[in-house]
N, C-alpha and C positions, 0 to 999 in steps of 0.2 A: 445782523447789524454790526457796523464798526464803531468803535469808541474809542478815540483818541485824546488822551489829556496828558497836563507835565507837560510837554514838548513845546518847545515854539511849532507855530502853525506851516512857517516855510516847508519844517523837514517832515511832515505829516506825507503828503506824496511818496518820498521816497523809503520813509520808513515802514510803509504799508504795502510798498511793492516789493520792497527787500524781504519782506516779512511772509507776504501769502505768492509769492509770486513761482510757489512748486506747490500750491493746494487746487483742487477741485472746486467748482463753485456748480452750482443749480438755481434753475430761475424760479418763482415761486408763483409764476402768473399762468402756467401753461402746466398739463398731466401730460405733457409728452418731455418724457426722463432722457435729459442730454445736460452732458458735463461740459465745462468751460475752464478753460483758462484765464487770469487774471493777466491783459497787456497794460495798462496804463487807468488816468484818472483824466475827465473833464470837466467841466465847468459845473457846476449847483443845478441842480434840476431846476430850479425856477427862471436858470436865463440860458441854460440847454437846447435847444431847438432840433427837430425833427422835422422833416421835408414831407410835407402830405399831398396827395393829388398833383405830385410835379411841381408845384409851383408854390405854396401856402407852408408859410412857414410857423409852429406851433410848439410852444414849450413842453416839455415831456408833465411839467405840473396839470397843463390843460390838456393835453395826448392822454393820461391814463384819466383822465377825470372825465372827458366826455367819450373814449373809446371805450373802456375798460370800466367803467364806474366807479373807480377807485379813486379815494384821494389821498394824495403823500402827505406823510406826515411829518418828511425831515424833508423841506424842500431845500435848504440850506447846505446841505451836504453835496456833493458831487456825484456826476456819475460815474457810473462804473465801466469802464471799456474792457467787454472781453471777447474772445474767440475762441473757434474751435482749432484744434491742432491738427484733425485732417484741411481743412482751408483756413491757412492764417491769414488770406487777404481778406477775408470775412472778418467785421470787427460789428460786435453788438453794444451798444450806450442803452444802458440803463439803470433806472436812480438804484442807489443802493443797499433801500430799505426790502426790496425785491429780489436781493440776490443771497443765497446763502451759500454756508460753506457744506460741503458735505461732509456727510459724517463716516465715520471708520476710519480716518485715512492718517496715515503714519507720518510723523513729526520729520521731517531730511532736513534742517534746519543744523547748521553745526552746534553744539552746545558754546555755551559761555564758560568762566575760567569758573564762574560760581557753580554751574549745574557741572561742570565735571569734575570739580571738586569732592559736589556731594556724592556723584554717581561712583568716584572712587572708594568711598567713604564706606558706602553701601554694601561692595564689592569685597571689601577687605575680611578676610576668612583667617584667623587662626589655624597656623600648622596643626595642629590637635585637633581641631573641628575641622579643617578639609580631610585630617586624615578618616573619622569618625565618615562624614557626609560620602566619601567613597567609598568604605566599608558596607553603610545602611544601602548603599547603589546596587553594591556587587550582591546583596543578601537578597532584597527587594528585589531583582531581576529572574533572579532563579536560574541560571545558566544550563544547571545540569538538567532541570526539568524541561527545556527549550527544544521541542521538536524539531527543528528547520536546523540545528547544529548538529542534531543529533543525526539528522539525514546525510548531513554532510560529513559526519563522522569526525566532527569539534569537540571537544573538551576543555572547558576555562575553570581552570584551578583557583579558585573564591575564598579556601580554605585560611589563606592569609598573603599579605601582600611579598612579592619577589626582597629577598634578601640579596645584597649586591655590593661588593667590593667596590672599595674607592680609595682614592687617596686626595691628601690635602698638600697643593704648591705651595712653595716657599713663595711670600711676598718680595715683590722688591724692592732694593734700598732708595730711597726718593732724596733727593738734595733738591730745597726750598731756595727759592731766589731771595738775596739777602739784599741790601744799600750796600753792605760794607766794602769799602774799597770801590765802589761804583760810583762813576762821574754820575751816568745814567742820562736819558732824554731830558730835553726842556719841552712844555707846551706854551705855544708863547700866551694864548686869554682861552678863556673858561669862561662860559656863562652858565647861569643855575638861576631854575623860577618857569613858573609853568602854573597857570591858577585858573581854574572855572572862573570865579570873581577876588574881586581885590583881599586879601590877604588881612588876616589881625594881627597883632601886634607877639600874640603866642607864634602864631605860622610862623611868623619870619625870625623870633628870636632861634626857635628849631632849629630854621634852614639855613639859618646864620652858624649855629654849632654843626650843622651837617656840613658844611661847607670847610671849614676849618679840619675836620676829625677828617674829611674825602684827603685834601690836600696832606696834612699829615701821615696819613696810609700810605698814597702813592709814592710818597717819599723812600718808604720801605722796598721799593722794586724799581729805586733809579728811576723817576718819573716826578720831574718836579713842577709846577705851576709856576711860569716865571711872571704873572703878571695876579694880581688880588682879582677872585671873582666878581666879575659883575650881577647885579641883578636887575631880574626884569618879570613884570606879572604880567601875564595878557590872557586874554577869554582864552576856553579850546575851543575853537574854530578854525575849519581845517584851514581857511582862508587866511587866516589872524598868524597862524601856527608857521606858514610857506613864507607872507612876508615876511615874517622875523628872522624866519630861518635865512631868505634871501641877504637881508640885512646885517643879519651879521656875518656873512658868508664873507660882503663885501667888504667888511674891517677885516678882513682875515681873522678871525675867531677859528677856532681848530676843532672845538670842543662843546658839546651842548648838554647840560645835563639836567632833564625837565622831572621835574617832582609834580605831580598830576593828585588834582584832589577833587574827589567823587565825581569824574569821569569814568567812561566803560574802555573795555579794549579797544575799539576802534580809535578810540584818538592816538593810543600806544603806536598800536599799527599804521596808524597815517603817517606819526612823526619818522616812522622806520623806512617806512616808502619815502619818504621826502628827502631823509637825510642819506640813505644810501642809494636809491636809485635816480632821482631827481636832482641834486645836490651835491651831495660828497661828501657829507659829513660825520664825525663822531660823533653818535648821540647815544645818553643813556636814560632810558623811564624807570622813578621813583614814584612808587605811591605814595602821598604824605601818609597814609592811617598806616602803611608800616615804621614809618619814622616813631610819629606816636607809640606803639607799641612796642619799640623798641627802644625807648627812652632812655633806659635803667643804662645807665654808664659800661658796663659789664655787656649785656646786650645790645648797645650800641657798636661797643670796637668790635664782636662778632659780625655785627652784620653788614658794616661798612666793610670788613676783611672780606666774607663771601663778596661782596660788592664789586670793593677794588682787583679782585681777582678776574672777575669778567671783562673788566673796565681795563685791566693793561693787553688780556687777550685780544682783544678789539684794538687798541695802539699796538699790537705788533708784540707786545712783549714776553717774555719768560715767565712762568712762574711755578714750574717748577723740574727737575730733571731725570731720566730715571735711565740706567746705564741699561742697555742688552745683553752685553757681554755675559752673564752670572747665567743668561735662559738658553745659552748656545751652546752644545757638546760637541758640534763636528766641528774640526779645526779648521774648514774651508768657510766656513759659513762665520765661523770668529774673523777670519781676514776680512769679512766684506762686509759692504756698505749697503742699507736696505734703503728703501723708500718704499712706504706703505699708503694704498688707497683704499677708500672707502667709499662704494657705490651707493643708492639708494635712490625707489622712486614710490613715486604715488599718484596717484587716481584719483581725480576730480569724483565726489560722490555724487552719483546720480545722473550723470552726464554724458551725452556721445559727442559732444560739441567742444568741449573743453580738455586742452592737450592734456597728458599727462605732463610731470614735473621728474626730472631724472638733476641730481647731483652727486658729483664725482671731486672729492675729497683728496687730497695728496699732502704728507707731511715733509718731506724731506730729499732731496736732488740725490741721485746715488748709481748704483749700478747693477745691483738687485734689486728688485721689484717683488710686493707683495697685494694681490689683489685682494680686497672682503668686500661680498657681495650682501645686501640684508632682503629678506624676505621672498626667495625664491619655491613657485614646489616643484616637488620631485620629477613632474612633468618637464621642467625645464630646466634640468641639467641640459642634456643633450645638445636643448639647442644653445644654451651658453659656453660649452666646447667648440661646440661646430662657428658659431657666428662669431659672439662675442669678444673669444678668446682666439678667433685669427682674427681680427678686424685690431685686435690690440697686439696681436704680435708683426701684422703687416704694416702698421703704424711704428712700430719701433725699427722696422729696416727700412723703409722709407726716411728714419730720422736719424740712426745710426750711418748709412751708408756700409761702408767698409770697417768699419768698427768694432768691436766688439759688441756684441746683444746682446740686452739685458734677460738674464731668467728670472722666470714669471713662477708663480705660487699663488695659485685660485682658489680661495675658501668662501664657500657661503654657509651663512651665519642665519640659523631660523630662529626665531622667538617664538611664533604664532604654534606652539605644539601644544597639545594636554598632559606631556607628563610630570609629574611631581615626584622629590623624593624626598624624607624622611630618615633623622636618627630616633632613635627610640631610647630613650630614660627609663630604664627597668625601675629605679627608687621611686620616681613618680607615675610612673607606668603612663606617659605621655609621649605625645610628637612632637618633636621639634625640627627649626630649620635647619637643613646642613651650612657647614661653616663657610665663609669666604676661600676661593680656592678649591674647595673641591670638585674633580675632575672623575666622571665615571666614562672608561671606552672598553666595556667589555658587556657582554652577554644583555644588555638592551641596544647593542648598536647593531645596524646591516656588516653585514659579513660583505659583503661587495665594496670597498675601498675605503677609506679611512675617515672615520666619524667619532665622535668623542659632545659630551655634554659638558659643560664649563660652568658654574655657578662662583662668580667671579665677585659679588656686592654683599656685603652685610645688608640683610633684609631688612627695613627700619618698621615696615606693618604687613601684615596677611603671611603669605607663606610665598615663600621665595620660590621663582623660577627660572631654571639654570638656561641658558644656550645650546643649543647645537648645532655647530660647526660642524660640516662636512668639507673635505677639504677635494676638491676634482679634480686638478689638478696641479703637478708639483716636479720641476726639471730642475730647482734647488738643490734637490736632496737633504732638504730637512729629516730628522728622524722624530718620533710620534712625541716624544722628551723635549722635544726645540720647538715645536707647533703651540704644545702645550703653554708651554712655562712663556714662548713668546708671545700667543695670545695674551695668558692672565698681565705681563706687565704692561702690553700697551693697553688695557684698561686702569691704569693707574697714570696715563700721562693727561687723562683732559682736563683744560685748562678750568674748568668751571668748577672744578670737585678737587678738592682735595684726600679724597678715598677715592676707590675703586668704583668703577660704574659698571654699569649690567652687559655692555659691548668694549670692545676696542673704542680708542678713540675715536680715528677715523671712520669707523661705520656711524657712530655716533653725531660726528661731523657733519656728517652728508645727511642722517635725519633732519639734526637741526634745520642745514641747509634748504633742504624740501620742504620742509612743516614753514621755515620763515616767508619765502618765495610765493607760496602756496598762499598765505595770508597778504602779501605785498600784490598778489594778483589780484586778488579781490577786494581790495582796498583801491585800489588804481582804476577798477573800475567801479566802486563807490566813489569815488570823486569825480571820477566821468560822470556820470549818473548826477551827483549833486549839482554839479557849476551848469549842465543844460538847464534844470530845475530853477536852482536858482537866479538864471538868466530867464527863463520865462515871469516865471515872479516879479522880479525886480522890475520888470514893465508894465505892470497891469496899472498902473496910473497913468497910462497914456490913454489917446483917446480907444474909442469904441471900435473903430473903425482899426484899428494900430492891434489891438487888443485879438480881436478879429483874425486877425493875421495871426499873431501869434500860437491861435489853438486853434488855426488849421490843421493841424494834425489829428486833432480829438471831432473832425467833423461825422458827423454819422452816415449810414447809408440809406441812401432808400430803401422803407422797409418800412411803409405804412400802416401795413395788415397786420405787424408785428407778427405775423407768418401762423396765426392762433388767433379764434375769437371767443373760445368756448368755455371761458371762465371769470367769471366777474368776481368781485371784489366790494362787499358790503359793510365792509370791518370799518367800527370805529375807529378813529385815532386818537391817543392816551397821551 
């Protein structure tokens, strides 16, 4: 059985097909075991109809009452329209107290910002305790007692974990974008307000000091508001959310920055779809309960600073600068100009139907070229030589002509590995995590061309996990010192972090990009999804006949016998 409450009744359809529409279902009427797919909902089983004898039309309440001896007990509820996935033109209606979901079957559902919060939460291990848990692995396995290694004439030294030379980069000098001596941009209107229901009189005094402390930040990075915020509160509804947006689109407003109170990520996500692909505009989501919780004065100008800092990257702006020069030894490589990108893609889960999502990152116009790849295996080196990387060098003499060609430097960047490393505290006889900057490229790396590990972030919980960069190819001539030291600083240039992050910018870039895109696709078609819905809906107060029309679609098939007679149904209903 389904149970739906909280929710207005419109978005019950689509929040139940969003919901079960990759689960199994089984019917509860027939002993012959066949799985279904969830396609759609139609009308209440009491005004449902079924076609009997060709011609005689019967509501599925009187269908299982005088076939089946069953009587429904939620006749109020809809039916169920499902199908099988070998014949999808095959669609089965029926009421919904009859259909279950089956059991065993694994959750493909993407998690929310709260379950992967917690599942992070879960996951976080103490350096000291991963080191302990791989210890108890290596003891508990027994290696040397392992016949099938022993056949092969293997030996895993258990006795205690590889000791291993490293060293630690000098960080980079960073210069911070100041006001000082900066005319800097104007925005010409700013609007701010964004509210489930109407606002009290606390909300808006908040949003009114958020509002003020925004502007005075921007200020600090040449970005001034030339006109006083407006305000404005309207439902979130994705409908309510697009005229506004249209609306102020057409006063030339530049800027939108919605403070969202006890709404879910989809509406985040709607307004991002609206405003960047539909639209064109600046938009930024604030949840009110972090404003609240960040009240305290002190905690306020932190969080407006992280803030404003996303907030001028998105207008195009600086914030902050980090020179190359200091990571370069070779003198030819100090004359020249680089432009660094950043690949990355992903995979629709669960899907053969849905394209994958590929973004390609570029910071800077120049005449050297450095490519970073994320998440390749080792399977596909090869073919990223062979294809990839003439398909981008035939692309540059196609665009150069007779010019000089850019040289390329091909690195991909894995995260997805198992290893961990560890300093050891003799005082405390504990594990700790290695420092920011530490860089180990000997005796755990392949002997076959040039790889190195990077642990570039101060770890803030669990145990830190470094990079490994493998670099395929290189007609620069960087040396293993310039790879180095130029990776760790362009993790110090994204625009979102004022410390170092766990990638290069641009690899990091082009995550975002994918993960953003990725969510704006499936949003776009949640609102495809809703406005049909909600256009079926918004008719059903016409007549019977009109009505009719509209959920042709949900018509059933003939299929009198209900293709099974050999189980009746004596059950009370409760």
């Amino acid at each position: 059985m389904f149970y739906v409450v909280g929710i207005p009744s419109k978005a019950h359809p689509l929040l139940i097909r969003k919901i079960l529409k990759s689960l199994w279902f089984v019917i509860s009427y027939t002993e012959k075991a066949r799985r279904y797919r969830l396609k759609s909902f139609g009308r209440p089983a009491n005004e449902h109809k079924y076609t009997k004898n060709e011609s005689e039309q019967i509501t599925a309440v009187d269908y299982f009452r005088d076939t089946w001896n069953y009587r429904l007990c939620y006749t109020h509820l809809p039916v169920v329209e499902l199908y099988d996935p070998d014949d999808k033109n095959q669609s089965y209606f029926l009421p919904m107290e009859l259909v279950n979901v089956d059991e065993g079957q694994p959750n493909l559902q993407p998690l929310t910002s709260e379950q992967h919060a917690k599942a992070t939460n879960k996951t976080v291990v103490h350096p000291d305790e991963c080191y302990k848990m791989i210890r108890r692995v290596a003891d508990e396995r027994r290696f040397k007692q392992d016949p099938y290694l022993e056949k092969f004439g293997l030996t895993v030294d258990v006795d205690e974990m590889l000791m291993l030379p490293a060293r630690i980069l000098p960080p980079p000098k960073i210069i911070y974008k100041s006001s000082h001596g900066a005319q800097g941009d104007v925005i010409e209107r700013v609007q701010i307000g964004k509210y489930e229901r109407e606002p009290d009189n606390r909300q808006i005094r908040l949003t009114r000091d958020f509002s003020q402390r925004i502007s005075q930040a921007m200020s600090k990075y040449g970005i001034r508001f030339n006109s006083s915020p407006i305000e404005k509160f309207d439902a979130a509804v994705p409908q309510t959310i697009l005229a506004r947006m249209n609306e102020l689109n057409m006063q030339e407003y530049e800027v939108i920055i919605y403070i969202l109170d006890q709404v879910g990520d989809d509406i985040s996500h709607l307004i991002k779809y609206f405003g960047n692909i539909k639209i064109g505009m600046v938009t930024q989501c604030i949840r009110f309960d972090q404003l609240v919780s960040n009240s305290d004065p002190r905690e306020m100008d932190m969080y407006i600073q992280n803030l404003v800092e996303k907030f001028n990257a998105r207008l195009r702006g600086v914030n902050q600068l980090v020179s190359l020069m200091p990571a370069l030894t070779s003198p030819s490589a100090r004359s020249d100009i680089f432009m660094f990108f950043g690949i990355d893609c992903t995979h629709i889960t669960c899907s053969h139907v849905q394209p994958s999502i590929v973004a390609v990152v570029g910071l800077k116009d120049s005449t050297n070229t450095q490519y970073a790849a994320l998440g390749l295996d080792d399977g596909s080196f090869e073919k990223v030589l062979n294809n990839e990387l003439r398909a981008i060098q035939r692309a540059c003499q196609q665009l150069y002509g007779h010019n000089q060609l850019p040289q390329l430097c091909f690195v991909v960047v894995k995260k997805r590995h198992h290893t961990r490393f560890f300093t050891w505290n003799k005082q405390s006889n504990q594990a700790n995590n290695i420092q920011p900057g530490t860089v180990i490229d000997t005796d755990m790396v392949s002997l076959n061309g040039f790889e190195f590990y990077l642990n570039s972030d101060a770890t803030i919980q669990g145990t830190s996990r470094p990079m490994l960069y493998q670099v395929l190819y290189d007609e620069i001539g960087f040396t293993s010192d310039d790879i180095q030291q130029l990776t760790y600083y362009l993790c110090h240039i994204d625009v979102r972090c004022t410390k170092a992050i766990y990638v290069p910018a641009p690899v990091h870039y082009a995550t975002l990009h994918v993960s953003h895109h990725l969510k704006l696709h499936y949003k776009s078609q949640m609102v495809k999804d809703m406005n049909e819905i909600n256009h079926v809906l918004e008719h059903t107060c016409l007549s019977t006949e009109k009505q009719s029309q509209l959920y042709s679609k949900f018509k059933t098939t003939n299929n009198s016998d209900m293709a099974v007679r050999n189980r009746y149904f004596n059950e009370p209903c409760h």
